[in-house]
C-alpha positions as CSV (number, residue, x, y, z in Angstrom):
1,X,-31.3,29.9,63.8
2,X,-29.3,27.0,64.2
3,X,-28.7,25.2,67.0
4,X,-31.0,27.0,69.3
5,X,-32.9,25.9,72.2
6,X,-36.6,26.9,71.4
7,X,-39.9,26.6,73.5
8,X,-43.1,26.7,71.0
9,X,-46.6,27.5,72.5
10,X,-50.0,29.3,72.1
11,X,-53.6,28.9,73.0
12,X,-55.9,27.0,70.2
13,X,-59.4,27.3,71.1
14,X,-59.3,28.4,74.7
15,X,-56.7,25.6,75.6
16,X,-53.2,26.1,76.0
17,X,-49.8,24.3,75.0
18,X,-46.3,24.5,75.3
19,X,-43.2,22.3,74.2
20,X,-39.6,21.9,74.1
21,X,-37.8,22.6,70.7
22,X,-34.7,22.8,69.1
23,X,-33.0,23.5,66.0
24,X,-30.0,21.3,64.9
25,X,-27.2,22.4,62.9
26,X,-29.0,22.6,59.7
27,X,-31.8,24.8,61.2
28,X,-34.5,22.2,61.0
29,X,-37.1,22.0,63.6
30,X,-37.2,19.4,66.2
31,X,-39.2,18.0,69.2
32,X,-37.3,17.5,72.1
33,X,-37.7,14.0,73.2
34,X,-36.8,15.7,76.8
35,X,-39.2,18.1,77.7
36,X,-38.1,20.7,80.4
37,X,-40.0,23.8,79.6
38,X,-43.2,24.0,82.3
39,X,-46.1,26.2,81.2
40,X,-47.1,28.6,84.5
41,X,-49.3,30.9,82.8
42,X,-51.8,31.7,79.4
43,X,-53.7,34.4,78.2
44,X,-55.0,35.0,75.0
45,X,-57.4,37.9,73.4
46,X,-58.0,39.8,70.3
47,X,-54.9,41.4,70.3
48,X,-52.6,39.4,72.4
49,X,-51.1,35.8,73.3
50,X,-49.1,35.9,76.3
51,X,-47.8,32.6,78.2
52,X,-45.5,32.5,81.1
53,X,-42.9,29.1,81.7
54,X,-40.1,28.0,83.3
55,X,-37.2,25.6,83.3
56,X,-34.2,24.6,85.5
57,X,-31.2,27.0,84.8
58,X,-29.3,23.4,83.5
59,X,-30.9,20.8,82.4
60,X,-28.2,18.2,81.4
61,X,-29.5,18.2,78.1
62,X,-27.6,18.1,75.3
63,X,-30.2,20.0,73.3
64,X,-30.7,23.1,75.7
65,X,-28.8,25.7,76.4
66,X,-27.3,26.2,80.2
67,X,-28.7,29.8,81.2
68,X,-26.2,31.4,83.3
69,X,-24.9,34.9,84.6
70,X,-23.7,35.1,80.5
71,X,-25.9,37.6,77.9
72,X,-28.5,35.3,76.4
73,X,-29.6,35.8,72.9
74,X,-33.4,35.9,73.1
75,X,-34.9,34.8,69.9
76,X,-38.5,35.4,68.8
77,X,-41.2,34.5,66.0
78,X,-44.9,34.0,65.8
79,X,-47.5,32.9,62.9
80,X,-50.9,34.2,63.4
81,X,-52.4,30.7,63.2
82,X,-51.6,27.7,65.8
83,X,-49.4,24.7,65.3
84,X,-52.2,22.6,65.1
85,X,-54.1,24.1,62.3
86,X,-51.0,23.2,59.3
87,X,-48.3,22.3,61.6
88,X,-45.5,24.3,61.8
89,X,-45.7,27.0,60.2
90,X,-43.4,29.4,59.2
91,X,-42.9,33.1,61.1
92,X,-42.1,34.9,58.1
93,X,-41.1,38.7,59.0
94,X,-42.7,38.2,62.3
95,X,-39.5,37.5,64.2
96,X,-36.7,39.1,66.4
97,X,-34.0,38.9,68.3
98,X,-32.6,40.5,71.9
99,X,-29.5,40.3,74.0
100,X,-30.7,40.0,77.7
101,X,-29.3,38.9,81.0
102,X,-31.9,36.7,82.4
103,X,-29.8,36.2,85.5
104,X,-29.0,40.4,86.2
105,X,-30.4,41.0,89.7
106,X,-33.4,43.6,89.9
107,X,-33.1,46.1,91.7
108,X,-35.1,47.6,93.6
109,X,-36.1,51.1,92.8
110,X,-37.3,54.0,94.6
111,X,-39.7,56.2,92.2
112,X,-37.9,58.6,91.0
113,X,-41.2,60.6,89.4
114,X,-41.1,63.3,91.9
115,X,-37.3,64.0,92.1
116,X,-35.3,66.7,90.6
117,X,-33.0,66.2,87.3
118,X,-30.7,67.6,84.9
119,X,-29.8,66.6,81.1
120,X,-26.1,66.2,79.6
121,X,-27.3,66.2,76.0
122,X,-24.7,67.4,73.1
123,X,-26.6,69.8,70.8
124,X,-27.0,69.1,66.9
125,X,-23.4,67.5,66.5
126,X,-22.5,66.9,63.1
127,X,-21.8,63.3,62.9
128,X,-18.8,63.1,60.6
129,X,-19.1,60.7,57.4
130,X,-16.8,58.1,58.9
131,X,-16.5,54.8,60.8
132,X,-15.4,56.1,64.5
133,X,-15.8,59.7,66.2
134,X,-15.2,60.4,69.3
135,X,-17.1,63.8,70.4
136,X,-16.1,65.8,73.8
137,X,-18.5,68.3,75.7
138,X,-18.0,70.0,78.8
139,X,-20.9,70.7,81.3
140,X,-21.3,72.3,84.4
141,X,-23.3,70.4,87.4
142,X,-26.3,72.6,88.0
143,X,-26.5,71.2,91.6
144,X,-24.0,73.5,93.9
145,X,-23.0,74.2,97.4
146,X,-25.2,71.9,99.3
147,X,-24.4,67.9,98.5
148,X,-26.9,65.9,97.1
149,X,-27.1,62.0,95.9
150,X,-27.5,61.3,92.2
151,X,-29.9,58.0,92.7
152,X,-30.5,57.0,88.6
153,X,-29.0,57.8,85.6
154,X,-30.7,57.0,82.2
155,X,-29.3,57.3,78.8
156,X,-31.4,59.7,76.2
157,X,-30.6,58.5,72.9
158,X,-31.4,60.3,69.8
159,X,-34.6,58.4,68.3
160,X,-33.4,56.5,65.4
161,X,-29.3,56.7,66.6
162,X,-29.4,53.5,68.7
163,X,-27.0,52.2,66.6
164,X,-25.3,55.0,65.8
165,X,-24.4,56.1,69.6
166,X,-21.8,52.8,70.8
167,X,-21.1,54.5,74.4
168,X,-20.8,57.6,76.8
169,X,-18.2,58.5,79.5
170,X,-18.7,60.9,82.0
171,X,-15.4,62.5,83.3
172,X,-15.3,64.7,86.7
173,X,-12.8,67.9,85.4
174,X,-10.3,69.9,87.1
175,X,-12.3,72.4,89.9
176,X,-10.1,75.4,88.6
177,X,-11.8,75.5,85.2
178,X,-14.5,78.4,84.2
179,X,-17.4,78.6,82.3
180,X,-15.2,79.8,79.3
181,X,-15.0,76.0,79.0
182,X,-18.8,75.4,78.1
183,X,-19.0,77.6,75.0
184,X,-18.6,74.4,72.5
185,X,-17.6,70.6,71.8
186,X,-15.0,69.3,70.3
187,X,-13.9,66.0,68.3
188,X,-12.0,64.0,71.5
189,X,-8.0,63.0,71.4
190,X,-7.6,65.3,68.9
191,X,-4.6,67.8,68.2
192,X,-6.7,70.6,68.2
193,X,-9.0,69.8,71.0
194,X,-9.0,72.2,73.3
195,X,-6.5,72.4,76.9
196,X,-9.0,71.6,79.2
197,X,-10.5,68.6,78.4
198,X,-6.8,67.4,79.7
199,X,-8.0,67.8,83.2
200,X,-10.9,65.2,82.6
201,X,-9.8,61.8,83.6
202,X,-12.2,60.6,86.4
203,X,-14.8,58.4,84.8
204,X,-17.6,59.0,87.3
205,X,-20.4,57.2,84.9
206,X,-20.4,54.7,82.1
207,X,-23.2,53.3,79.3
208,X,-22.7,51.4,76.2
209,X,-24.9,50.4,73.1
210,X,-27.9,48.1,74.5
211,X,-27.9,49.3,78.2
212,X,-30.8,50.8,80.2
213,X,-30.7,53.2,82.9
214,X,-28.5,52.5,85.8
215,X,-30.1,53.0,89.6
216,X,-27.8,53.0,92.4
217,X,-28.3,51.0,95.3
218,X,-30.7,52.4,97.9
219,X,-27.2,52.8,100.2
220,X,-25.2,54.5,97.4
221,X,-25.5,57.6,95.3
222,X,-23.4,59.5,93.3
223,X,-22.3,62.9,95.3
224,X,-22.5,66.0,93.1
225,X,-22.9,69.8,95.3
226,X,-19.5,69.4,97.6
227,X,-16.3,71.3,96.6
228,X,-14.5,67.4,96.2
229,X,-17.2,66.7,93.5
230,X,-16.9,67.2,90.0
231,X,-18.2,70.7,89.1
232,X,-17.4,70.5,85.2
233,X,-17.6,67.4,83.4
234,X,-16.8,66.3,80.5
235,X,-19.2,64.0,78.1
236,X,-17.6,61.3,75.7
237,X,-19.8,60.1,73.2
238,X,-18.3,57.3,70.9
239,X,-20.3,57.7,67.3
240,X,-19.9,54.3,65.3
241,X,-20.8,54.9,61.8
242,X,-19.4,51.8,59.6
243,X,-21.6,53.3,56.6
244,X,-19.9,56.3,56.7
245,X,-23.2,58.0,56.4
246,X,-23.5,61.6,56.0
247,X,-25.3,64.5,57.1
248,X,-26.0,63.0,60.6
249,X,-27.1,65.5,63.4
250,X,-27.3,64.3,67.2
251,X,-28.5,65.4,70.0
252,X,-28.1,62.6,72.4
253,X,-27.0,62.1,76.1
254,X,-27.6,61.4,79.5
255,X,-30.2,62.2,82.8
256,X,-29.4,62.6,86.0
257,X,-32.0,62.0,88.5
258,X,-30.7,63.0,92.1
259,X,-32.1,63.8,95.3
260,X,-31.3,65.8,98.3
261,X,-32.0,62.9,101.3
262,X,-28.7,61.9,100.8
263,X,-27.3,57.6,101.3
264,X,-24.8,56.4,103.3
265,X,-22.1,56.4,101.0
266,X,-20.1,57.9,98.1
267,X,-20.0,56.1,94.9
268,X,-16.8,55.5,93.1
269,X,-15.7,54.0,89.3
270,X,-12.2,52.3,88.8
271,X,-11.6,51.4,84.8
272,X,-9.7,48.3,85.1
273,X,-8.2,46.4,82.0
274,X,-5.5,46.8,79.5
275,X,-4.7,50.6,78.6
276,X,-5.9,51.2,74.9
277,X,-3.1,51.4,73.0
278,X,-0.9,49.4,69.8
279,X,1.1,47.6,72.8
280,X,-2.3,45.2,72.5
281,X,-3.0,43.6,69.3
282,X,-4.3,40.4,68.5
283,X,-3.1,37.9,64.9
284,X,-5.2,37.6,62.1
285,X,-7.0,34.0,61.4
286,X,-7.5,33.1,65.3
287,X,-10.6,31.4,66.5
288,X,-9.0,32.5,69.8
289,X,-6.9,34.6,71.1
290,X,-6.8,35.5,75.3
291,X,-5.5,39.2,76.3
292,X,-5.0,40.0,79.9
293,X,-5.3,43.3,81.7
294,X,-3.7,44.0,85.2
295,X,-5.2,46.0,88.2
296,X,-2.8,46.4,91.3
297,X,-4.5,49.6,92.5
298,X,-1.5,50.5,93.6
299,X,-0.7,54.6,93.2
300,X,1.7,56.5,94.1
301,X,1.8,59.6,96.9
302,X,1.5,63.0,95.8
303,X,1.7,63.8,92.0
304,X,3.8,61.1,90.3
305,X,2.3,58.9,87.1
306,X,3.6,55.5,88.2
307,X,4.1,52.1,86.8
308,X,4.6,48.4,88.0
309,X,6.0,45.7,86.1
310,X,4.9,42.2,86.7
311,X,7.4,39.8,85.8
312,X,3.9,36.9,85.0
313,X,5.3,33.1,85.3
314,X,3.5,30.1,85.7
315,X,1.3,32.7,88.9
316,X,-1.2,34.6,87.6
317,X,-1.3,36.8,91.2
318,X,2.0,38.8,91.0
319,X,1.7,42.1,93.0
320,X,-1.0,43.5,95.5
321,X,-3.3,46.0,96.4
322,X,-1.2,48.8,97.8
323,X,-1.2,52.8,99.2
324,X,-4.6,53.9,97.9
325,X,-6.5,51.2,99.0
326,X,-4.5,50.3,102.0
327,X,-4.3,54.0,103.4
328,X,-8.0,55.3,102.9
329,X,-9.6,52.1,103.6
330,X,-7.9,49.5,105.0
331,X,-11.4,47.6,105.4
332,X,-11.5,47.6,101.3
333,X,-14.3,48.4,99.6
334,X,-17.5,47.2,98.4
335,X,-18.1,46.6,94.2
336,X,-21.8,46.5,93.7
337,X,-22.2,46.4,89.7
338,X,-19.5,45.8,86.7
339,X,-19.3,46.8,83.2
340,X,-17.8,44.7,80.8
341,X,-16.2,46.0,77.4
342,X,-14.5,45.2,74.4
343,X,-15.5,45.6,70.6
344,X,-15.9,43.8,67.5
345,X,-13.6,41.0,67.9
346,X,-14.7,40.5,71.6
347,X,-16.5,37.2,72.3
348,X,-15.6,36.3,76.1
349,X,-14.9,38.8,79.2
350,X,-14.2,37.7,82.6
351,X,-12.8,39.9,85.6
352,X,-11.0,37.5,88.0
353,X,-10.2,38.3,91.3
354,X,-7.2,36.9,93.6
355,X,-6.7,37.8,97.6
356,X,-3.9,36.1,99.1
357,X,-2.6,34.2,96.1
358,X,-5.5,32.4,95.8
359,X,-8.6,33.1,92.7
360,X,-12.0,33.7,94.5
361,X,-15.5,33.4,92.6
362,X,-15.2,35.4,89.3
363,X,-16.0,39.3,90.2
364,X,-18.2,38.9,86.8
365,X,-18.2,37.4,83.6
366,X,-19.7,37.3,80.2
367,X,-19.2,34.1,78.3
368,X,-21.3,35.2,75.2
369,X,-20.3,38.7,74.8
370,X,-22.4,41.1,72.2
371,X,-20.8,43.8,71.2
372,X,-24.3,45.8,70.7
373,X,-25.5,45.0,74.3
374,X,-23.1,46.2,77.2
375,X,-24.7,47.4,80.4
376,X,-23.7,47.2,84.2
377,X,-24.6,43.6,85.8
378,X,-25.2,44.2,89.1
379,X,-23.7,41.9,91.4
380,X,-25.7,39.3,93.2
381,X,-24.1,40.4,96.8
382,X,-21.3,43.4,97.0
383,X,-18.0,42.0,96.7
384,X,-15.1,43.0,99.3
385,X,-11.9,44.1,97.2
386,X,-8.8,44.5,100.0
387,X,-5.1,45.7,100.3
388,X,-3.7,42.8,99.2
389,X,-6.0,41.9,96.4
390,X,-5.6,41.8,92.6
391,X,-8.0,42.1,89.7
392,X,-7.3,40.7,86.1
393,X,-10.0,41.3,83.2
394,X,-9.4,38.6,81.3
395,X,-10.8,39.0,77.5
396,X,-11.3,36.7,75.0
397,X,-11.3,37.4,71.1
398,X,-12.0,35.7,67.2
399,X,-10.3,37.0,64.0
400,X,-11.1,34.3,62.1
401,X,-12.3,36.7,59.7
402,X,-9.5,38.9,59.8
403,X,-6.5,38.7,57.4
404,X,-4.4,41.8,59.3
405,X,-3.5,42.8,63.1
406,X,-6.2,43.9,65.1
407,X,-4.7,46.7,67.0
408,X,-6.0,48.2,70.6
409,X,-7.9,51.7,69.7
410,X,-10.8,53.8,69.7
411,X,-12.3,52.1,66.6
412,X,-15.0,49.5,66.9
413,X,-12.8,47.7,64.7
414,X,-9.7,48.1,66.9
415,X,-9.8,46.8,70.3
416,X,-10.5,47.1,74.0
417,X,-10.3,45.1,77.6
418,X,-11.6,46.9,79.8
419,X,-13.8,46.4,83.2
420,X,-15.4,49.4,85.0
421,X,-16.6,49.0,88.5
422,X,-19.2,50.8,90.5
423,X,-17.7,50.3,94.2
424,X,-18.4,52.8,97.5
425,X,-16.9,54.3,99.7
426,X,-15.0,56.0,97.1
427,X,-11.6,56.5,97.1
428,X,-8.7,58.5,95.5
429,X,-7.9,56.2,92.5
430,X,-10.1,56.3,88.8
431,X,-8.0,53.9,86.4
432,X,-5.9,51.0,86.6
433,X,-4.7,49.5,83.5
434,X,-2.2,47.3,82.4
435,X,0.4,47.5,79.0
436,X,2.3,44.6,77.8
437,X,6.2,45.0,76.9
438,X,6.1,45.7,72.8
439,X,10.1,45.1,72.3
440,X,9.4,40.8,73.0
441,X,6.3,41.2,71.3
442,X,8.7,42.2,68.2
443,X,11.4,39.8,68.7
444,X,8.8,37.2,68.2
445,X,8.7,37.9,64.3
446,X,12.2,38.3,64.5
447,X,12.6,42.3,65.0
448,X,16.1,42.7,65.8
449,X,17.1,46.9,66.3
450,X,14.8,49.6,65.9
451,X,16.0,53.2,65.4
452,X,17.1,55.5,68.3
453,X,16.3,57.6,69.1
454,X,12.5,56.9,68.3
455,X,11.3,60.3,66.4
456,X,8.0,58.8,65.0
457,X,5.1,56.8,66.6
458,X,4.4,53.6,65.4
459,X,8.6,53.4,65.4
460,X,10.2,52.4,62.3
461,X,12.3,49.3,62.7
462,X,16.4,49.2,61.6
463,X,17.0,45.3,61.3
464,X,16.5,42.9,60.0
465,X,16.3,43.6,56.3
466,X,13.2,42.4,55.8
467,X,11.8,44.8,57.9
468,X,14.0,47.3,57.7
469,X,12.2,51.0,57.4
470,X,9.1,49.8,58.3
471,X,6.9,50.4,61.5
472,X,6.2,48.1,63.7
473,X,2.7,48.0,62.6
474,X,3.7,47.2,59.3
475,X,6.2,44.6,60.5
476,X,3.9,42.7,62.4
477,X,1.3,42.6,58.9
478,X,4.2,41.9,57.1
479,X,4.5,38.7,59.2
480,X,3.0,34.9,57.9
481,X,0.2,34.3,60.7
482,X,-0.5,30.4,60.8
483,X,-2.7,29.4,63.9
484,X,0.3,27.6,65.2
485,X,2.3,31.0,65.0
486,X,-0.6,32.7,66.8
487,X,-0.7,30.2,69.4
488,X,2.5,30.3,70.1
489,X,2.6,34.5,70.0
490,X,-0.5,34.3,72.3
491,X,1.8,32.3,75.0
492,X,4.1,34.8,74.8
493,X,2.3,37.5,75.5
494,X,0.2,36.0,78.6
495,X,3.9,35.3,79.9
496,X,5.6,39.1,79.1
497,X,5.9,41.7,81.4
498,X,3.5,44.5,81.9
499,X,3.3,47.9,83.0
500,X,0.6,48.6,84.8
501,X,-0.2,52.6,85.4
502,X,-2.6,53.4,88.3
503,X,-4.0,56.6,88.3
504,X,-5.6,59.0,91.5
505,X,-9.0,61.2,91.5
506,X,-7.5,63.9,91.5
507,X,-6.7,64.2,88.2
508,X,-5.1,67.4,88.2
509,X,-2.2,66.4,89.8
510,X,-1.0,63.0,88.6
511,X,-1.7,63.8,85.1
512,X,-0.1,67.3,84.8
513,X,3.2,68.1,83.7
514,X,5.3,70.0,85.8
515,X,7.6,72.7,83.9
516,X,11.2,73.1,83.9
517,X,11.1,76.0,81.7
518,X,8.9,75.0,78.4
519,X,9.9,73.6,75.1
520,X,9.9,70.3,73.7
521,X,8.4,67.7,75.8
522,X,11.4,65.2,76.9
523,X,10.4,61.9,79.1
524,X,13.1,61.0,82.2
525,X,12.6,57.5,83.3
526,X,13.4,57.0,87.0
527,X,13.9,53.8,88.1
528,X,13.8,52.6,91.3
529,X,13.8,49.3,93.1
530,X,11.2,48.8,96.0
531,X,10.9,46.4,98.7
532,X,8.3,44.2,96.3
533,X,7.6,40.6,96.1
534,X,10.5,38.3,93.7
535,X,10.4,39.2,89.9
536,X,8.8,42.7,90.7
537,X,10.2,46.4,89.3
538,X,8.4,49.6,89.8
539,X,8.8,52.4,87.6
540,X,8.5,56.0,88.5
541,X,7.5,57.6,84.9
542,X,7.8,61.9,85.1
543,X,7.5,63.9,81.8
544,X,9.1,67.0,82.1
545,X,9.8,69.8,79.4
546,X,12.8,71.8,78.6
547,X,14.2,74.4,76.1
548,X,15.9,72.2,73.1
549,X,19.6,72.2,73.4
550,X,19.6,72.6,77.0
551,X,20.5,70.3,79.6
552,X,19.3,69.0,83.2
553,X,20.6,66.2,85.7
554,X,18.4,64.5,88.0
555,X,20.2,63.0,90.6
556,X,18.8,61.4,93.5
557,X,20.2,59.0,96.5
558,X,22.3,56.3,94.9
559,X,20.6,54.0,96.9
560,X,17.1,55.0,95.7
561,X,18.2,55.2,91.6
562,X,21.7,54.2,91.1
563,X,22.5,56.4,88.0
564,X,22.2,59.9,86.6
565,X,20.3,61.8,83.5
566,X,22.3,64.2,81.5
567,X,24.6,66.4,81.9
568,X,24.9,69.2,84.6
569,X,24.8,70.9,88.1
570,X,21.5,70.3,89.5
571,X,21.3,67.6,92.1
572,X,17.4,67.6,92.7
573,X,14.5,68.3,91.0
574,X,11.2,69.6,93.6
575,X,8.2,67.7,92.2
């Protein structure tokens, strides 16, 4: 390993000795003329060597590393004879390596031996011979009509398919399904899949690849047993399987240890970030390229999908905290434990947090992000987050090994930005996620029309004539990436507007479309101007469907829109 800050040690005839090592660039072996590791502890038997040490968290030297909030890669090696029999000696096979955070609060937890649980586990799924699949089952909570605290939940991974399982979702459902629901799985954002999984949009619990069970605070539980929590749930598990191997079966999942002495409060997860789509792509060739996501948590009353767009200048804080927060608890509420995510490409993840303008103390961060080891950190004291406040998660990515776009997507090999925090007393709001404006992201390669109106997704671009025919995907491939270029783009992006889409609990409602009288699915975009900070515009997004070749005017107060859809009679439409 090169470059690493190493600690050798072991116990040669009863006596015991440690020192400070590194590696340079070239992997050799060196002393440390500054010695900052302290032996505490040694034991050694027939079977065993075990020594316990310590050292300051920075050292100021140049040959250790600084250990900080950030995932540490642990490395590890041992010879069967001492350093002093034939010097060093080499480890051979008998080494290792694991991601750790040796700064992540313990917490303390209550035995959970004697309590009640129930299993979320998918049954023999065929794992499909390719790179990413993303698998859906619904489940009914066993625990009904009396409310009770889920205190723990540990993930129960397939032996042998800790590689192959990359993460779970839990989603809370719509209360009006039945158990006509439970009867099988299906492959996830799939044409096929069936109706109901629509109605699942509430992550209540998260795990990726590396993590370990998750225990609540002794204060905090997750409430299952009350009509307002989730009765069916859904169960995403992401399969990464880069070999394309076949013939895989799984049968993994989650427990859900809970208990009837119930805590204080109700737990809550908001997914904060950039939404996953193609609006978020990173060049090829970059050692670094910086994507930002924006969280207003600011929703909308009643049913209504909403977006904000920040106009982002030389501020980073454009827009605040607003209805769901400031209604239900103007006091704000209390984040106790963030996960970070991204994929392949991912290298650095920060969630920033402003109040009042001014950036406070990073919310939580991951400067040496490992895509195989992503786990809640549990924050060192509960963070306040009020009306007023806003959240960017802030990710860093390299593609120097790329030679195309990197595109936001499911795939491990596409990307994320995404932050999900665990936060009580819960509230009525589950996602708050930012997309950047694609039309200036095109113009920067020089994308002058596209066609209208757009009939196909990715769109296919008009002009100029280089591009011409082609989708934007392919246009911005088609495009000579230099580092310069990237840089530049990069700029760009950090500076473009975004829309940022909040989303409530009760998923039911914001999510479903309404029904003029069925057909093909048509998209009205109301616009209206609010009483917002400078360089701010929210959007009121409604998707409504209609019989083709028919026609419908939605006309509100001029002061409110200012202009008319279509052609017609109809002055209002009842949402």
């Amino acid at each position: 390993m090169a470059s690493a800050d190493i600690v050798v040690g072991g116990v040669e005839r009863g006596q015991p000795y440690l020192q400070d090592y590194f590696t340079d660039e070239n992997r050799v072996l060196k002393k440390d003329p500054q010695q900052d590791y302290h032996l505490e502890y040694a034991m050694e038997n027939s079977t065993h060597t075990i020594l316990a040490f310590s050292r300051e968290l920075h050292t100021c030297d140049t040959n250790d590393k600084s250990i900080t909030e950030s995932t540490v890669r642990v490395i590890w090696a041992y010879h069967h004879k001492d350093m002093g029999e034939a010097g060093k000696n080499y480890h051979g096979s008998n080494r290792g390596t694991k991601s750790l955070r040796l700064l992540n609060p313990e917490r303390e937890e209550v035995s959970s031996a004697s309590l009640p649980y129930f299993d979320l586990t998918n049954k023999d799924v065929p794992v499909p011979d390719k790179d990413t699949t993303y698998w859906c089952q619904m489940f009914k909570i066993p625990v009904q009509h009396e409310k009770h605290h889920v205190t723990k939940v540990e993930p129960l991974i397939q032996k042998g398919h800790e590689n192959l399982v990359h993460h779970i979702l839990l989603y809370q459902c719509s209360s009006n399904l039945n158990d006509s629901v439970l009867d099988y799985g299906h492959e996830c954002y799939h044409p096929n899949m069936p109706d109901s999984f629509l109605t699942c949009e509430t992550v209540i619990f998260a795990w990726a690849i590396g993590g370990e069970g998750f225990t609540y605070p002794p204060h905090v539980g997750l409430s299952i047993g009350t009509a307002a929590d989730p009765l069916f749930v859904l169960m995403e598990v992401h399969y990464d399987n880069p070999s394309f191997t076949e013939g895989l079966i799984d049968n993994s999942g989650l427990r859900l240890i809970y208990t009837p002495v119930l805590r204080k409060y109700d737990a809550g997860v908001i997914e904060a970030g950039l939404w996953v789509s193609l609006f978020h792509n990173i060049p090829p060739g970059m050692p670094e390229f910086v994507s930002e996501g924006h969280c207003t948590l600011e929703c909308l009353e009643e049913t209504v999908l909403h977006y904000i767009t920040l106009h982002l200048g030389p501020l980073m804080m454009s827009v605040s905290l607003g209805q769901a927060l400031g209604a239900e608890r103007p006091a704000g509420i209390q984040v106790f434990a963030v996960l970070l995510h991204a994929h392949l490409a991912g290298r650095a993840i920060r969630m920033r947090h402003f109040h009042n303008g001014e950036e406070q103390k990073l919310l939580a961060y991951d400067d040496e992000f490992d895509f195989n080891f992503q786990e809640f950190q549990y924050l060192k004291e509960e963070r306040t987050i009020l009306p007023g406040d806003n959240l960017v998660t802030e990710c860093h990515y390299s593609t120097v090994d790329r030679i195309r776009m990197t595109w936001g997507g499911l795939s491990t090999r596409n990307e994320m930005c995404l932050s999900y925090l665990l936060y009580y007393p819960r509230i009525n709001l589950t996602r708050c996620a930012s997309i950047p404006d694609i039309m200036e992201q095109l113009q920067f390669i020089g994308v002058k029309e596209i066609y209208r109106p757009v009939r196909t997704w990715p769109f296919i671009i008009k002009s100029p004539k280089q591009y011409k025919n082609l989708s934007f995907m392919d246009a911005m491939n088609k495009f000579k990436w230099s580092r310069s270029e990237g840089l530049s783009y990069n700029q760009l992006v950090l500076k473009l507007p975004v829309n940022v889409r909040c989303s409530k609990t009760d998923n039911a409602e914001w999510s479903k479309y309404f029904t003029i009288s069925g057909g093909m699915e048509r998209k009205i975009l109301l616009h209206r101007m609010l009483s917002l900070p400078p360089h701010i515009t929210m959007y009121y997004w409604i998707t409504a469907y209609w019989k083709q070749n028919s026609s419908i005017q939605v006309e509100f107060p001029a002061e409110a829109l200012g202009w008319k859809l279509g052609d017609g009679e109809k002055r209002g439409l009842d949402i």
